[in-house]
C-alpha positions in Angstrom: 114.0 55.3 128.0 116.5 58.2 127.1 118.3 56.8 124.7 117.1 53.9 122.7 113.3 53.6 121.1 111.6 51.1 123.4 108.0 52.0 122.5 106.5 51.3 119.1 103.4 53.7 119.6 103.8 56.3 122.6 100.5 58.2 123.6 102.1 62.0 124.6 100.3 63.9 127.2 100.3 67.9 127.4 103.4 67.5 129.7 105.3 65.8 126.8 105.1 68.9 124.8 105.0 71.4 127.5 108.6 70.1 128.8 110.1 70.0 125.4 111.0 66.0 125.8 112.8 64.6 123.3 110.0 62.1 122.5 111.5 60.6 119.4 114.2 58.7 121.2 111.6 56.8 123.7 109.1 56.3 120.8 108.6 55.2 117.2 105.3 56.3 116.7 104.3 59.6 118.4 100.4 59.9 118.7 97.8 62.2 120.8 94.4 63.8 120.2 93.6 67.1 119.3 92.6 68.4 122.6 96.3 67.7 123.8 97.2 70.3 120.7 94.4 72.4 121.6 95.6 72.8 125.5 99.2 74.6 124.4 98.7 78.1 124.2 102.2 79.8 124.9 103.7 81.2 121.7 107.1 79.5 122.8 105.6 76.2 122.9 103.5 76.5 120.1 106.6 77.5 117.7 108.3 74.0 119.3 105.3 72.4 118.4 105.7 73.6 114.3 109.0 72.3 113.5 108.9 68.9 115.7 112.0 66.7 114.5 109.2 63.6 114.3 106.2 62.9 112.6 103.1 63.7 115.1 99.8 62.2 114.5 96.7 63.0 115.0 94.1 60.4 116.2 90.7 60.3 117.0 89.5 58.1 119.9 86.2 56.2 119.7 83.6 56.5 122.4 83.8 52.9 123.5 87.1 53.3 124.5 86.1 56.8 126.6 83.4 54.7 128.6 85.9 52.1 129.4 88.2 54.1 130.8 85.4 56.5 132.2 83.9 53.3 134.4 87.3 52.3 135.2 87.8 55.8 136.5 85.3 55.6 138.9 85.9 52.5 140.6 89.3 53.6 141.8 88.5 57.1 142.7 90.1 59.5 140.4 87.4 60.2 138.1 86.6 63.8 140.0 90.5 64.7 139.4 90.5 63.6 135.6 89.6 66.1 133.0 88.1 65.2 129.5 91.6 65.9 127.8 92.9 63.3 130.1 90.5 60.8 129.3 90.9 61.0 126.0 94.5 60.8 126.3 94.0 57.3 128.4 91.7 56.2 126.0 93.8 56.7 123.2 96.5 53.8 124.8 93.7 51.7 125.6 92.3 51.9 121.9 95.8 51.2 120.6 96.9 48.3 122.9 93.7 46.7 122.0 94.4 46.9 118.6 97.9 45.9 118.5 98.1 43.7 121.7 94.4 42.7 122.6 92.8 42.8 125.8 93.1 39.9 127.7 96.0 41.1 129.7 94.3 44.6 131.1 92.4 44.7 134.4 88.2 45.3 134.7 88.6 45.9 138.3 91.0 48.1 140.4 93.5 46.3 142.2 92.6 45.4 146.0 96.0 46.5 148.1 96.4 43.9 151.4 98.6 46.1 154.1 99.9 44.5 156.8 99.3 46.6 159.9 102.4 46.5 162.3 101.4 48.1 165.6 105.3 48.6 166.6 107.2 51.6 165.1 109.7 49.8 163.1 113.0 51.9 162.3 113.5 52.1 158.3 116.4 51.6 156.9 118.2 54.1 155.2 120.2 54.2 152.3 124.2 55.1 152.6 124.6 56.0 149.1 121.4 58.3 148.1 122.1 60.3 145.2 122.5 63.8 146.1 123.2 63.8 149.2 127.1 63.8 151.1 128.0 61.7 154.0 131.4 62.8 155.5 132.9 59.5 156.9 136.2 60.7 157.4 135.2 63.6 159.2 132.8 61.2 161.8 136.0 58.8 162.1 138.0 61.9 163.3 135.2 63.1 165.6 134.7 59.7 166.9 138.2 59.7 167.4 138.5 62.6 169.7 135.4 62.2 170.9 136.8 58.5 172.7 139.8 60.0 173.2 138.9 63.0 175.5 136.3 60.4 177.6 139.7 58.1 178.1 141.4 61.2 179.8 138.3 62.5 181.5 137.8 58.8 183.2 141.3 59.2 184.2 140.7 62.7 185.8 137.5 61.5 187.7 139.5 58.2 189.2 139.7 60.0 192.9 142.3 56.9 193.5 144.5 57.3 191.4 144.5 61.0 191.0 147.9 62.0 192.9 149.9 59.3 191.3 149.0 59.6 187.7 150.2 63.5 188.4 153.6 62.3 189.7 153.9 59.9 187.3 153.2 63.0 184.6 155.4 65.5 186.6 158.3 62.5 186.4 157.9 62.0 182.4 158.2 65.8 182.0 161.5 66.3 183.6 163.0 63.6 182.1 161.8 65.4 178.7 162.5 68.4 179.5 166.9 67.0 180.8 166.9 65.7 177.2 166.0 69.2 175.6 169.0 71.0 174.3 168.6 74.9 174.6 171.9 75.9 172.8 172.1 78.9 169.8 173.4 76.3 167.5 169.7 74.3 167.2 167.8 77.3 167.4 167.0 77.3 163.5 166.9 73.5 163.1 164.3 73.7 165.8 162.7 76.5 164.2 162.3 74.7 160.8 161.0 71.4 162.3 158.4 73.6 163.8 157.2 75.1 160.9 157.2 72.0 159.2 155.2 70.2 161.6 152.9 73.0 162.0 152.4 73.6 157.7 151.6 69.6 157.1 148.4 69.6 158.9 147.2 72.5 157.3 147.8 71.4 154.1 146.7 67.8 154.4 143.1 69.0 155.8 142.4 71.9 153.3 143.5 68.6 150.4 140.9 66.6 152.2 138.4 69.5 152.4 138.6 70.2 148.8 138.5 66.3 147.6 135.3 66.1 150.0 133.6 69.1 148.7 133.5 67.3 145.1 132.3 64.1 145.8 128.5 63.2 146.5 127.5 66.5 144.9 125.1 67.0 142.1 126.8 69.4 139.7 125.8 70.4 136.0 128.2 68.2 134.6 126.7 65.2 136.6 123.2 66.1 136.5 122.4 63.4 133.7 123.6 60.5 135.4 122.0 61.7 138.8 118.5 62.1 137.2 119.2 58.2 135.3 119.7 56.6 138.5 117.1 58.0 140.4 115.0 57.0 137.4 116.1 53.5 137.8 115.6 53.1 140.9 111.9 53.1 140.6 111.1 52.4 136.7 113.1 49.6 134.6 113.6 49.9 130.9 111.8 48.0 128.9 110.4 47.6 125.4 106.6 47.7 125.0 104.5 47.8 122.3 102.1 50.8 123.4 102.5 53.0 126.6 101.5 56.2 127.5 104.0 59.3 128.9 102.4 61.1 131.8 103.2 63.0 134.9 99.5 63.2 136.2 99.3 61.1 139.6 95.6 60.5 138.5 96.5 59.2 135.2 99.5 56.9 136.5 97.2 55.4 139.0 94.7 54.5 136.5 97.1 53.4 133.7 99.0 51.1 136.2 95.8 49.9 138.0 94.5 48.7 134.5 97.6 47.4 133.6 98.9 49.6 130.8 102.6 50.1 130.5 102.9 53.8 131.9 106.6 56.3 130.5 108.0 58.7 132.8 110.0 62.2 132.4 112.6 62.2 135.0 111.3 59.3 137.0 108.5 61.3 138.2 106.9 57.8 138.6 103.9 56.9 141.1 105.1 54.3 143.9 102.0 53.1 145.3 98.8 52.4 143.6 95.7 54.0 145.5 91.6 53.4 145.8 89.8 56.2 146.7 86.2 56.9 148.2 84.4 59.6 149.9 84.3 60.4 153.3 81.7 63.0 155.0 83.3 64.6 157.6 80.0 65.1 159.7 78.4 61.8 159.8 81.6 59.8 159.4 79.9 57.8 156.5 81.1 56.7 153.1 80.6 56.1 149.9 82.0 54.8 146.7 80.4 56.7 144.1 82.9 58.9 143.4 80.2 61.6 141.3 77.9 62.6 144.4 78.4 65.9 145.8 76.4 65.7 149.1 76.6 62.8 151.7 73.7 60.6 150.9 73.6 60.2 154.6 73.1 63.5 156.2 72.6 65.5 153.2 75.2 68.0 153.8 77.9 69.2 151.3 80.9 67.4 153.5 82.1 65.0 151.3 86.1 64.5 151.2 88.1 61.5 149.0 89.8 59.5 151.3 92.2 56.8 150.5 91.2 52.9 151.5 93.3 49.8 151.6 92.8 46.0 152.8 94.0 44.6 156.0 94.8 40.4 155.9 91.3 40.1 157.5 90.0 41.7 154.5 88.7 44.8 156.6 88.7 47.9 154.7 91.0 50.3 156.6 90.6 54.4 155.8 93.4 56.5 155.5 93.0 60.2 156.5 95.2 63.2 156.4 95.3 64.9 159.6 97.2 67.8 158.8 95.1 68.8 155.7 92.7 71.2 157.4 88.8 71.2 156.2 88.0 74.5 154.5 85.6 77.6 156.0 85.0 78.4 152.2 81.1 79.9 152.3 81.3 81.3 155.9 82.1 84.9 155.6 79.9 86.5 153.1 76.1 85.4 153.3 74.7 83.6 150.3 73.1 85.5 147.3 69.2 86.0 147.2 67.3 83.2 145.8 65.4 84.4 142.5 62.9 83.1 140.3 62.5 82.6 136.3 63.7 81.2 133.3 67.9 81.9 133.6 68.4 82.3 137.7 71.2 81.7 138.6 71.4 79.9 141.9 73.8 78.6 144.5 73.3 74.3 144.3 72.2 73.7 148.0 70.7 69.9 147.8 71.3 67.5 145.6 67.3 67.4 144.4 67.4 71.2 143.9 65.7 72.0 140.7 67.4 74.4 137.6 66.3 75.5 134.9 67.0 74.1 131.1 69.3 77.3 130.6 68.3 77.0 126.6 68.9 79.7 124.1 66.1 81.4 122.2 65.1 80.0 118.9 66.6 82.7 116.8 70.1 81.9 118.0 69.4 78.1 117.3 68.4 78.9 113.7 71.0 78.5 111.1 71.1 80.4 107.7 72.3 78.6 105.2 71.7 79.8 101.6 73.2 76.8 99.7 71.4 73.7 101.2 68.9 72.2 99.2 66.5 72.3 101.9 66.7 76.0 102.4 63.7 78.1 102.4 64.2 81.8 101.3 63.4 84.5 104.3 63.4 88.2 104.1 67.1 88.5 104.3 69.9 85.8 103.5 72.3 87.0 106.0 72.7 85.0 109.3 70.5 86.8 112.3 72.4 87.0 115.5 70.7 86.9 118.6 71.9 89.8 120.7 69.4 91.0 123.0 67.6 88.8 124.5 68.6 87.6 128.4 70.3 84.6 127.2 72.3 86.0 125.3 73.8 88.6 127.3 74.2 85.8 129.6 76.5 84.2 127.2 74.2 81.0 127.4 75.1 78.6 124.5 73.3 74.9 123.9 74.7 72.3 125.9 76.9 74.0 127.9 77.4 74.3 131.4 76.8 77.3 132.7 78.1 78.6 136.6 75.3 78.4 138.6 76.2 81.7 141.0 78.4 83.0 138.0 79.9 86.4 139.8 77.5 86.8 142.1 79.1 84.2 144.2 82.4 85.8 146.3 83.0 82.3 147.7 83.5 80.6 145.0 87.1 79.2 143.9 88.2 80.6 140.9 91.2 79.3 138.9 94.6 80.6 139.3 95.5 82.7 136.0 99.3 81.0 134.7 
């Protein structure tokens, strides 16, 4: 999709924008949401973003569409990993290819992966001509070579027999060399000169054949392009779709493709397998498939990991677990903070029935001033009253919004990497 417009409406991700993709030669029709717009913050980007050589619009997606993919999201496991922007984004290519397509095609339920479990380690085959990497046959055919040749005159050596004959039979065939040798002045340059001649070709024949091999299976600037199409190919095909959505987020390919969406991809950076995931708890070995919990209904501790789960042909569901990812000691070094009472404590969540408070602004910062509405009624002053010293606000506690429950108090907690 490099060349030649095969999408009539394309749904752009941040990543689209971010990489600087030359989206109007994939799509017609470029369209995201304003939370996409709202997520680039570089200068650089932004400027990009100004002077676009395409027409970008703008579209709002209905809610009905945002619980559709929000349900679908939790039935294969990726909800947890999904942000809001990136719901909206999938939403958006659902709302369109239900308008210009219809429905009937897309999937309600994730797709149930059968794995056929071979108990012998098969070898896999591998490819001879990968792109990118060099395989020097003609240096293997010359090792090979004198590899067979030096075991043919070690086999000779080691024959006790026929040890004292074959060194007559050498002593014999050097004489008569040596008879036919003529060690006059007159040949001493002709000898000389057939020498050097014989001792030049070699040289120059193998430093030909080094430099032709050194340029061939490479990846150089000039043959970058065609490297990054046929890798590309090799895992997506080109074809023309009405509506499809350009993403690199695993998450977001594993939905799209699960629901049966037509999915773009920036330098085939395209998923290969399609995944369900579930959560596992690590201390009671139990699961469960509702992807929001935080604590193991079972035991009741915070030990809850998403695993990946397939089919086997008797229909068994078979869990896949990384070994080498290591469980983290996050929480064990500093002790918790004190648990404290009243209206805006700020507590660590312990159990899931653990109790918080509303965390609700005073009434004087939900008051609005407004002098022209019809409906306003004159105060002592016209100006808007800002609430500034009550707890709330110096907590920075606004309606609706969720608020850290250990804030800074917490040194365990995981904090965001600043880009």
């Amino acid at each position: 999709m490099d060349t030649a417009q095969n999408v009539d409406y394309l749904v752009v991700d941040t990543t689209g924008f971010i990489q600087n993709t030359a989206l109007q030669n994939i799509g017609k029709h470029i369209i995201t949401c304003q939370d996409v717009v709202n997520e680039i913050t570089n200068k650089r980007q932004l400027r990009r973003l100004i002077v676009l050589p395409y027409d970008l619009q703008i579209k709002n997606v209905y809610p009905e569409s945002i619980q559709v993919i929000t349900e679908f999201a939790k039935k294969t496991g990726d909800y947890p990993c999904l942000s809001a922007t990136d719901i909206k984004v999938m939403a958006l290519a659902y709302q369109l290819e239900k308008e210009h397509v219809g429905t009937n095609h897309l999937n309600t339920e994730p797709i149930r992966r059968n794995v056929n479990f071979v108990t012998k380690t098969q070898s896999t085959p591998v490819k001879a001509d990968v792109v990118g990497f060099y395989d020097p046959k003609n240096k293997t055919d010359c090792d090979e070579d004198i590899v067979a040749i030096e075991d043919d005159d070690h086999d000779h050596v080691e024959n006790g027999e026929g040890e004292s004959n074959n060194l007559e039979e050498l002593d014999n065939k050097l004489l008569e060399k040596f008879q036919t040798l003529d060690c006059t002045d007159e040949n001493e340059d002709d000898s000389e000169n057939v020498l050097v001649s014989i001792t030049d070709q070699p040289e120059s024949t193998s430093e030909d054949s080094e430099s032709d091999d050194d340029n061939i299976g490479w990846i150089t600037p000039s043959n970058i392009k065609n490297a990054k199409k046929q890798l590309d190919s090799e895992m997506t095909e080109e074809i023309s779709v009405k509506v499809a959505c350009i993403t690199t987020d695993f998450a977001m390919q594993n939905v799209l493709k699960q629901m049966n969406l037509n999915v773009a991809t920036l330098d085939g950076r395209m998923i290969k397998q399609l995944r369900t995931f579930i959560l596992r708890c690590h201390a009671c070995f139990k699961t469960t498939s509702v992807m929001t919990k935080v604590f193991c209904p079972k035991c009741g501790n915070k030990t809850l990991k998403r695993v990946a789960v397939t089919l086997d042909e008797e229909g068994n569901q078979q869990i896949h677990i990384n070994g080498r990812r290591q469980i983290t000691g996050r929480g064990k070094r500093y002790s918790l903070p004190t648990i404290k009472g009243g209206k805006h404590s700020n507590n660590p969540y312990l159990v899931e029935d653990q109790r918080f408070p509303d965390q609700q602004p005073t009434r004087l910062a939900k008051t609005k001033t407004n002098p022209l509405n019809d409906d306003y009624i004159a105060g002592f002053s016209p100006f808007v009253m800002r609430d500034v010293t009550s707890k709330s606000a110096q907590l920075k506690i606004r309606p609706h919004s969720s608020v850290k429950h250990w804030m800074k108090k917490n040194p365990n907690e995981a904090f965001r990497k600043k880009k």
